[in-house]
C-alpha positions in Angstrom: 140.9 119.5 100.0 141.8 123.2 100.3 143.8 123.5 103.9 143.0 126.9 106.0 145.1 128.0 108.7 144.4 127.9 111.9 143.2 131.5 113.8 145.4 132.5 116.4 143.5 132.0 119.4 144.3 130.9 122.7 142.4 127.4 122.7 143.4 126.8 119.6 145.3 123.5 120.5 142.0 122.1 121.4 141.9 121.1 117.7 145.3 119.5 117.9 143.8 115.7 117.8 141.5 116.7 115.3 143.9 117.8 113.0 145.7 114.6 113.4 142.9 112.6 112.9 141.8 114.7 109.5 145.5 113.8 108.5 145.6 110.4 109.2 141.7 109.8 107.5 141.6 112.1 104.3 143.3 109.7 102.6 140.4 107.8 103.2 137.9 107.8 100.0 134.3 106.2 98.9 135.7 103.8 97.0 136.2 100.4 98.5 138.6 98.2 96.3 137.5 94.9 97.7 136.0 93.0 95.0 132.5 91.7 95.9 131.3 87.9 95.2 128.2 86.1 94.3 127.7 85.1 98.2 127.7 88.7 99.3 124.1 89.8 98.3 122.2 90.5 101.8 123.0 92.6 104.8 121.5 96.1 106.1 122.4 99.7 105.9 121.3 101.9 108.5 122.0 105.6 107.9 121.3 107.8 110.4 120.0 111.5 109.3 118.5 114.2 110.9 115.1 114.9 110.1 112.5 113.3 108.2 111.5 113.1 104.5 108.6 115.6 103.2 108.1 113.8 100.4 108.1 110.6 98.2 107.5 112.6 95.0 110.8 113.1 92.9 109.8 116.5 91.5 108.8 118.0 94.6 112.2 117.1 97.0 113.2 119.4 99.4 115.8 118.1 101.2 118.5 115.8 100.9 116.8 112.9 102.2 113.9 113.6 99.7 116.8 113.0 97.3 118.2 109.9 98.4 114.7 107.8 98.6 114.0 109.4 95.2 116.9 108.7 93.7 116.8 105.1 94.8 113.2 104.2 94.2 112.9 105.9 90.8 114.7 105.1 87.4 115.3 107.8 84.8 115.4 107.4 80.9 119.1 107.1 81.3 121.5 107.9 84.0 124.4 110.5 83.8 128.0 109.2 83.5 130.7 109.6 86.2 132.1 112.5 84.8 129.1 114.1 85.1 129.1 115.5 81.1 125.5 117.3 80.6 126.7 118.0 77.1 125.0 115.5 74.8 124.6 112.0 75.2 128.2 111.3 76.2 128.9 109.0 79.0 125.0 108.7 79.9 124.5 105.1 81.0 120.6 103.2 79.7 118.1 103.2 82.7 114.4 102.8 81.8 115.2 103.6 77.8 117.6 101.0 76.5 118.6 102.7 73.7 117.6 106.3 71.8 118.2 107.9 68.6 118.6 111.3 67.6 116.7 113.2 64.7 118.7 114.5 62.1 117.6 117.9 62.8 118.4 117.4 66.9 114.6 118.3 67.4 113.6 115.1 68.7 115.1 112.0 70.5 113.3 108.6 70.3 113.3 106.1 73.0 113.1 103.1 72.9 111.7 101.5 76.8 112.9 98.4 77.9 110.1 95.7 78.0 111.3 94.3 81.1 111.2 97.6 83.4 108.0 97.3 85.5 106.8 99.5 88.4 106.8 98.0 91.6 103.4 97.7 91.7 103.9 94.7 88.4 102.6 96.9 86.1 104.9 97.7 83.3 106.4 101.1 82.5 105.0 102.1 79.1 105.9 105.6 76.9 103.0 107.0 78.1 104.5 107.4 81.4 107.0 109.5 79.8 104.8 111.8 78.4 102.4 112.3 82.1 105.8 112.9 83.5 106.9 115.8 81.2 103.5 117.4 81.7 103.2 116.8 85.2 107.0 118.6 85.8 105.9 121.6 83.4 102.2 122.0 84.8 102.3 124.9 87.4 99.5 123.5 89.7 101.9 120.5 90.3 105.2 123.4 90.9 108.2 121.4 90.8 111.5 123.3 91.3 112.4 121.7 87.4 109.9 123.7 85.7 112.0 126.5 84.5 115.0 123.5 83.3 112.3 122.4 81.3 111.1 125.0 79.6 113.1 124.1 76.2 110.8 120.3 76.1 107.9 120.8 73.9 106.1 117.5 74.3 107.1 113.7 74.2 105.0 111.7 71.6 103.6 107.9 72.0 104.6 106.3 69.3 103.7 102.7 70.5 103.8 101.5 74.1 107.7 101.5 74.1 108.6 104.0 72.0 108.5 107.6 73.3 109.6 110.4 70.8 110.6 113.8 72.8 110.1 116.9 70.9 112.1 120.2 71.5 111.8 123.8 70.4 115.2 124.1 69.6 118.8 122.2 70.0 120.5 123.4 72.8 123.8 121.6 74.4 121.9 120.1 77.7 118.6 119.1 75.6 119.3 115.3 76.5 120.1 116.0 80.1 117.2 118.1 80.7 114.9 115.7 79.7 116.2 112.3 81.3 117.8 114.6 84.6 115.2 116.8 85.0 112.0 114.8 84.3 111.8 112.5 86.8 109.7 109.2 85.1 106.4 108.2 87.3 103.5 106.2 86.8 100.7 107.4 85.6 98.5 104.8 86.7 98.9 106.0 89.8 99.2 109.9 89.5 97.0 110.5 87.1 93.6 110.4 88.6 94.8 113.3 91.4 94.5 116.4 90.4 98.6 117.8 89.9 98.0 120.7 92.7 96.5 117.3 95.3 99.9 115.2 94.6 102.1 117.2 97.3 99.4 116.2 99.6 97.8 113.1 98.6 98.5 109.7 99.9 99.7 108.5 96.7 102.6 110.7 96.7 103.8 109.1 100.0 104.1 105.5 98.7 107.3 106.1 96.6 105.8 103.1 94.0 109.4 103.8 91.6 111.0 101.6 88.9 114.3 101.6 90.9 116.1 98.4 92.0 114.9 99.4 95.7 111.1 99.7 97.2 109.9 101.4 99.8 108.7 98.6 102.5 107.7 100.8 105.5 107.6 104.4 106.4 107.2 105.8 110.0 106.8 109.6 110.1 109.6 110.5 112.4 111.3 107.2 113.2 112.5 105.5 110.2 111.9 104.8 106.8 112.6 101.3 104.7 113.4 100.6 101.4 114.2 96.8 100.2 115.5 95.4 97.1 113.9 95.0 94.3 114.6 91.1 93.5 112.8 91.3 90.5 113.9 94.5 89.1 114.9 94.5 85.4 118.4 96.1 86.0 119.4 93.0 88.4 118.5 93.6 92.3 120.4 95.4 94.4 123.5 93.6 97.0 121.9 94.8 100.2 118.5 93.4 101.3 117.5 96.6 103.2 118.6 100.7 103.8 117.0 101.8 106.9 116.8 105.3 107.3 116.6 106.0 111.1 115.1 109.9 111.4 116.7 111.6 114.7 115.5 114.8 115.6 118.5 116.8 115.4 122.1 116.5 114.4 123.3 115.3 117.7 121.4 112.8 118.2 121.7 111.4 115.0 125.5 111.4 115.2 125.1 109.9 118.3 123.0 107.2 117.0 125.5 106.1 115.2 128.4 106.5 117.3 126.4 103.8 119.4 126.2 101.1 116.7 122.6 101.8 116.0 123.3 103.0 112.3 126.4 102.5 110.3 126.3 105.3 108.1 126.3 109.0 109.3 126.2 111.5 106.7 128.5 114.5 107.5 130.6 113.9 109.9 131.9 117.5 112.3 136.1 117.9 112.6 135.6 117.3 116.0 134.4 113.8 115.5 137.1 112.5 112.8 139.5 112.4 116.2 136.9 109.6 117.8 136.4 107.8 115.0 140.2 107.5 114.5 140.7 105.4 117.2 137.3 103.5 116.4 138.1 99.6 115.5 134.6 99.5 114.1 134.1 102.5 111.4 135.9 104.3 109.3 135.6 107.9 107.4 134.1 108.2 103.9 135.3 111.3 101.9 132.5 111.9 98.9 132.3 114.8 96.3 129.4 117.0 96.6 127.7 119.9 94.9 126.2 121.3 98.2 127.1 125.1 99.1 125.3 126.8 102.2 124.7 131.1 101.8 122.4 133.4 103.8 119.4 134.3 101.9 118.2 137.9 101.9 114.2 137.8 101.1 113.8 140.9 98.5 110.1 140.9 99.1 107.8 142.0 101.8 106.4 138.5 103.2 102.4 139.9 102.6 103.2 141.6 99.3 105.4 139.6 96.8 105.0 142.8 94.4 106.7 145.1 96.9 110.0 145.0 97.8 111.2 143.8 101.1 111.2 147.2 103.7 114.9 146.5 105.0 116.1 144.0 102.3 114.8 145.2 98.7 117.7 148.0 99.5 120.6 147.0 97.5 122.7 148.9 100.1 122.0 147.3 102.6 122.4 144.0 101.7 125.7 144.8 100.3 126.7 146.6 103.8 125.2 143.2 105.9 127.5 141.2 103.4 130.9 143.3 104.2 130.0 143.2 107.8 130.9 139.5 107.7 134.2 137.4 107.9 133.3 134.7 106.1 136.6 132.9 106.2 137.0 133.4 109.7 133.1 131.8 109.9 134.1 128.6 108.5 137.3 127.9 110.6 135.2 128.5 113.7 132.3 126.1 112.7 134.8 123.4 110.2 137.9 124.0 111.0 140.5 123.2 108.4 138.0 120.9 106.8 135.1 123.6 105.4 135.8 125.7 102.6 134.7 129.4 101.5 131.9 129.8 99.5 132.9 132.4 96.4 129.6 133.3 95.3 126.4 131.5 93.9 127.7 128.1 92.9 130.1 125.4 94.5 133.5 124.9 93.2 132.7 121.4 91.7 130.2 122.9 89.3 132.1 123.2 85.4 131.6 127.2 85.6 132.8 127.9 89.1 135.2 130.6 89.2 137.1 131.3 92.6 138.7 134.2 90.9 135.6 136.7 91.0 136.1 139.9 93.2 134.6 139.4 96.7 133.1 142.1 98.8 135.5 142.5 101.0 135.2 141.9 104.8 134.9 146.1 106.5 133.2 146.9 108.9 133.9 150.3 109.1 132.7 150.5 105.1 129.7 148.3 106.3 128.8 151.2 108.8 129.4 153.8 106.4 126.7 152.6 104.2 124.5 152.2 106.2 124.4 155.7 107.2 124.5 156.9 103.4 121.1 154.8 103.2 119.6 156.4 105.9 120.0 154.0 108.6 121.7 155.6 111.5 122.3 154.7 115.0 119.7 154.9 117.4 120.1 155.6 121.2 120.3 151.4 122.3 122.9 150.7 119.1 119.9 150.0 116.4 119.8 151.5 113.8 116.9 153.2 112.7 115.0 154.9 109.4 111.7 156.7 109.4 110.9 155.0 112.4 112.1 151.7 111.3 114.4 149.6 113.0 116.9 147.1 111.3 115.6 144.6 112.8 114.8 141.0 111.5 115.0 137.4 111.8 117.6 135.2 111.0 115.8 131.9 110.6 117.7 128.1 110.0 116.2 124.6 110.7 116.6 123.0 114.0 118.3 119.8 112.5 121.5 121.4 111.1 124.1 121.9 113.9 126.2 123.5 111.5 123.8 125.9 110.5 123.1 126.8 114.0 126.5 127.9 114.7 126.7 130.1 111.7 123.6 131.9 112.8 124.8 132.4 116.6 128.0 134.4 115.0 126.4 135.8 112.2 123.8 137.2 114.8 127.0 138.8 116.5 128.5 140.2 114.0 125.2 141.8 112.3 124.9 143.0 115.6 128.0 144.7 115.2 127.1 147.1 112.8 123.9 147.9 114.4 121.5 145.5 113.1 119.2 143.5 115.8 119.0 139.4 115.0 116.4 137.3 116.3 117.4 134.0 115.5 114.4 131.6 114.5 114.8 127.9 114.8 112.2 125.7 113.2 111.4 121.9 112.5 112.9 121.3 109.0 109.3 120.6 107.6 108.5 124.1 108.6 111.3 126.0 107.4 111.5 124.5 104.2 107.0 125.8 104.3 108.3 129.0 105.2 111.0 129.0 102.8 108.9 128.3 99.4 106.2 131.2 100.4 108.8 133.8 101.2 107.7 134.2 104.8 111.3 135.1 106.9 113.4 137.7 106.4 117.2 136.1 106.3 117.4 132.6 106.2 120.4 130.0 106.3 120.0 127.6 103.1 121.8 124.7 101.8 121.6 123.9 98.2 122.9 120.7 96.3 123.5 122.0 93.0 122.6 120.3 89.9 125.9 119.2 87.6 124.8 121.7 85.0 125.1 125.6 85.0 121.2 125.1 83.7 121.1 124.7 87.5 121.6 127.9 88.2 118.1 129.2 86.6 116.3 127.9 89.5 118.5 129.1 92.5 118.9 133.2 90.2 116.6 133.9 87.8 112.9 135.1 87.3 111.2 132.4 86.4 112.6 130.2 89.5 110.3 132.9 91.5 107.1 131.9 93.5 106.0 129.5 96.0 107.2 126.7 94.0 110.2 127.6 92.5 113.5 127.9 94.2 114.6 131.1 94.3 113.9 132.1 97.7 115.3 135.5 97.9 112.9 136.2 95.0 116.1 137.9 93.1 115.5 139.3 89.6 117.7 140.6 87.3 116.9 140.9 83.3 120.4 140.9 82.7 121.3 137.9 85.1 118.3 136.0 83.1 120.1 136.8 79.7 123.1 136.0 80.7 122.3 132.8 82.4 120.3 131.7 79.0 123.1 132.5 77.2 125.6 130.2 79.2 123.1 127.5 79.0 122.6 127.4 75.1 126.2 128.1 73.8 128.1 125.0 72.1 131.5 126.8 73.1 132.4 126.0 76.6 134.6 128.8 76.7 131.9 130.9 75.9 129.0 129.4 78.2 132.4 129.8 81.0 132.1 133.7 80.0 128.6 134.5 80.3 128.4 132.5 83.6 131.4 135.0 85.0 129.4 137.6 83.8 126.1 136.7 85.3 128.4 135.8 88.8 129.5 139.3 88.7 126.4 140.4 88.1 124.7 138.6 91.2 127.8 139.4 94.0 127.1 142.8 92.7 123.3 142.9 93.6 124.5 140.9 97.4 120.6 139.0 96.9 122.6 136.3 99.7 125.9 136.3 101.9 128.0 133.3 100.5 128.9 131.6 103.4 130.6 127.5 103.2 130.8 124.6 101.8 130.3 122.4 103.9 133.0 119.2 104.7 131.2 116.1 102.6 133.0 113.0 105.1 130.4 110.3 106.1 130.9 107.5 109.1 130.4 104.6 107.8 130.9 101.1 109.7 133.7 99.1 108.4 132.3 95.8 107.6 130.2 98.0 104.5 132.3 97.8 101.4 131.5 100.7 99.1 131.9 102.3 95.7 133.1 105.4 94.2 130.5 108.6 94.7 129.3 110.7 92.0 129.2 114.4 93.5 125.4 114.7 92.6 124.8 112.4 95.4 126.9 109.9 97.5 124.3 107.4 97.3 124.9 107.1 93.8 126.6 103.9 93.9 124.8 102.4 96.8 122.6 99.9 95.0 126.2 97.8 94.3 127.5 98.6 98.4 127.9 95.1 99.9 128.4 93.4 102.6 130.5 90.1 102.6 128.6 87.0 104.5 131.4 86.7 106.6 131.4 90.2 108.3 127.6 90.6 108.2 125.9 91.2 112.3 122.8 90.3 113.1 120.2 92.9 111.9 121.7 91.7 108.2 120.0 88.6 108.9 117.0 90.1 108.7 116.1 89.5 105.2 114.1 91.4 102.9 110.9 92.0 105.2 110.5 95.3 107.2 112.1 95.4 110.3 109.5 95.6 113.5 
């Protein structure tokens, strides 16, 4: 992990213990190397997060514990390897298909189900899941986020009740990964009686009935949701009996939760925590690998008129002036420490095509001032500036849950402020800011986004066609030459070349300022000591869980439990 200096500043030896602690625990990984035994299936997980799920539907998550659940109640086609290739078929492990075969031409890809995979409901999972589940991603009255990652998938085929033969409109290098990464698998049994636009809503998206080797048991709106193993599951069931995952209202109290043995896992631990748990006998750090990357998102369209530009932010100038009016590294010392790390523009540094080497606007306030004025927003008489009557004045909104966010928007309040902008900050319920998020409706608003493992990713977060209430490109950014570009990178065999055009598009986007790239943020979980883990994928820490264990020996007394929801 990159190391920043420490800011001169008086109270800077408050941090002192912290840094000790970071020191003594980042050796500290996922990976447990304990071998597990046949008497150490059982036991509990409770992971404390923050905020509730939205939604049981794997192609409508929103946050990340929408992904967990999904991930763990729902089987793909086959599951990416640890290396996290998207390039072919390479290293991707058999889930729901047990085998596929390519057509000479690449156009298709035939899979072949295994028999034994059932939904959790008994009823077995047949090809013509597969084919509800591609049309269901690419229908836009359902809108999932996947839609534009999907647009190279013509149509999958039954051939018999096993056999599903995908068809595509042309070989690209990610055709395989689109399909079995981007198309979540559901039953259609189920789904396909509601009307695609009623799913997000209706009661049958809320009961999470997967193929995973984990089912939901219970779900609380607000308190805690339940998922138990599968015993029957055709993959083998899972070592733990139960995950419980206990919703706190906020970041404090969630990390408070488990600082008081009520959970064992907390998810993102803050530097000034690492010093308690390193005298803690109990728990231990978990450092995982992680595609998430946190900018401020300027909305480029007026909130009542998606066809006009935004009055203050469809100005290119003033975007890029807010942007240089920022010091970003100072930012994440204040909020991480020495354990965040700079965000260089519109991807994480994990992702293949991540370049730290692109030109950054540069951190001026004095430039940031001067453009404004050229742009026609001078200083009124109370320090606002002002145009035709206007006053740079806007919202800065975040959701109430992230402690991490709410710091950033405190000092980037001040330093906006600084320049002559006024910043109401706006903090809502998570459920409420992702609403307002998908329909446009704030001005600047603080986002986190878990990147997928393929630059294909990036279509959603920066082009077009990720535009509209159910697409995520929230800033509503469009460039024609960004879209090329990004199609180019995403359909070359050469990586060299697909590493090219996504420089190019990068350059592209810091030059248009749609956001102000602001952190990564520090991926180091709590996690109680007598839980033996595995090695994380950076797509999701959770990754691995289904083989976490917990030996009989070192189990407490909610791992007697058992498979039944807990009361």
């Amino acid at each position: 992990m990159t190391r920043l200096r420490l800011p001169s500043r008086p109270h800077a030896h408050r941090w002192a213990p912290i840094a000790l602690a970071a020191a003594t625990l980042m050796g500290c990984t996922g990976t447990d190397s304990r071998s597990s035994g046949s008497g150490d299936v059982g036991g509990t997980v409770v992971i404390s997060v923050a905020g509730d799920a939205s939604t049981l539907m794997p192609g409508l998550v929103a946050s990340m514990t929408d992904h967990e659940l999904t991930d763990l109640l729902y089987d793909r086609l086959a599951e990416i390897g640890d290396d996290m290739n998207t390039i072919g078929d390479k290293g991707f492990k058999p889930q729901l298909a047990e085998r596929w075969q390519w057509a000479p031409d690449s156009l298709s890809i035939t899979f072949h189900l295994n028999p034994k995979a059932r939904w959790h409901d008994g009823r077995p999972v047949r090809a013509s899941d597969v084919r509800y589940s591609l049309a269901l991603t690419k229908d836009p009255a359902f809108g999932s986020p996947a839609a534009p990652l999907v647009t190279n998938l013509d149509s999958v085929a039954v051939k018999d009740s096993l056999t599903a033969v995908a068809w595509f409109k042309k070989r690209t290098p990610e055709q395989f990964y689109d399909l079995v990464y981007q198309v979540p698998i559901v039953p259609e049994h189920l789904l396909g009686n509601t009307p695609a636009a009623q799913l997000k809503t209706a009661d049958v998206g809320r009961r999470g009935i997967g193929s995973g080797r984990f089912r939901l048991a219970a779900w609380q709106p607000g308190q805690r949701l339940e998922i138990i193993a599968d015993t029957a599951n055709y993959r083998g069931r899972p070592k733990l009996d139960r995950i419980v995952f206990a919703v706190a209202p906020d970041f404090n109290a969630a990390a408070a939760r488990f600082f008081s043995g009520e959970a064992d896992l907390f998810e993102q631990l803050r530097p000034e925590q690492l010093a308690q748990i390193a005298s803690d006998s109990q728990r231990r750090v978990m450092r995982y690998p992680s595609f998430q990357h946190a900018y401020l998102v300027f909305n480029m369209v007026d909130q009542k008129q998606w066809t006009q530009p935004h009055p203050i932010f469809g100005d290119r100038a003033v975007r890029r002036a807010l942007s240089m009016a920022v010091d970003r590294r100072a930012m994440v010392r204040n909020v991480f420490d020495t354990l965040g790390i700079m965000l260089y523009g519109p991807f994480p540094r994990a992702l293949s095509v991540g370049d730290t080497t692109l030109p950054q606007l540069p951190y001026d306030t004095a430039k940031a001032r001067a453009l404004l004025d050229s742009a026609g927003w001078l200083v009124g008489p109370d320090g606002v500036r002002v145009k035709n009557g206007r006053r740079l004045e806007f919202a800065l909104s975040s959701p109430s849950s992230s402690a991490a966010r709410h710091q950033y928007a405190v000092l980037l309040q001040a330093a906006l402020q600084r320049v002559g902008a006024a910043v109401r900050l706006d903090e809502a319920d998570f459920a409420t800011f992702v609403a307002r998020q998908r329909s446009h409706a704030f001005d600047v608003e603080l986002a986190v986004w878990n990147a997928d493992p393929s630059p294909s990713g990036l279509k959603q977060s920066w082009s077009t066609a990720g535009i509209g209430p159910d697409g995520a490109n929230y800033s509503a950014y469009s460039n024609r030459t960004v879209d090329a570009l990004l199609d180019s990178a995403t359909t070359s065999f050469d990586p060299a070349r697909t590493r090219a055009y996504a420089r190019r598009a990068f350059e592209a986007i810091m030059e248009d300022a749609p956001a102000i790239w602001l952190y990564e943020p520090p991926t180091i979980a709590g996690v109680h000591k007598r839980i033996h883990t595995t090695r994380s994928r950076p797509d999701g820490y959770w990754s691995g869980l289904a083989d976490w264990y917990i030996p009989a020996g070192e189990r407490t007394a909610r791992d007697q439990i058992g498979l039944r929801p807990a009361q």
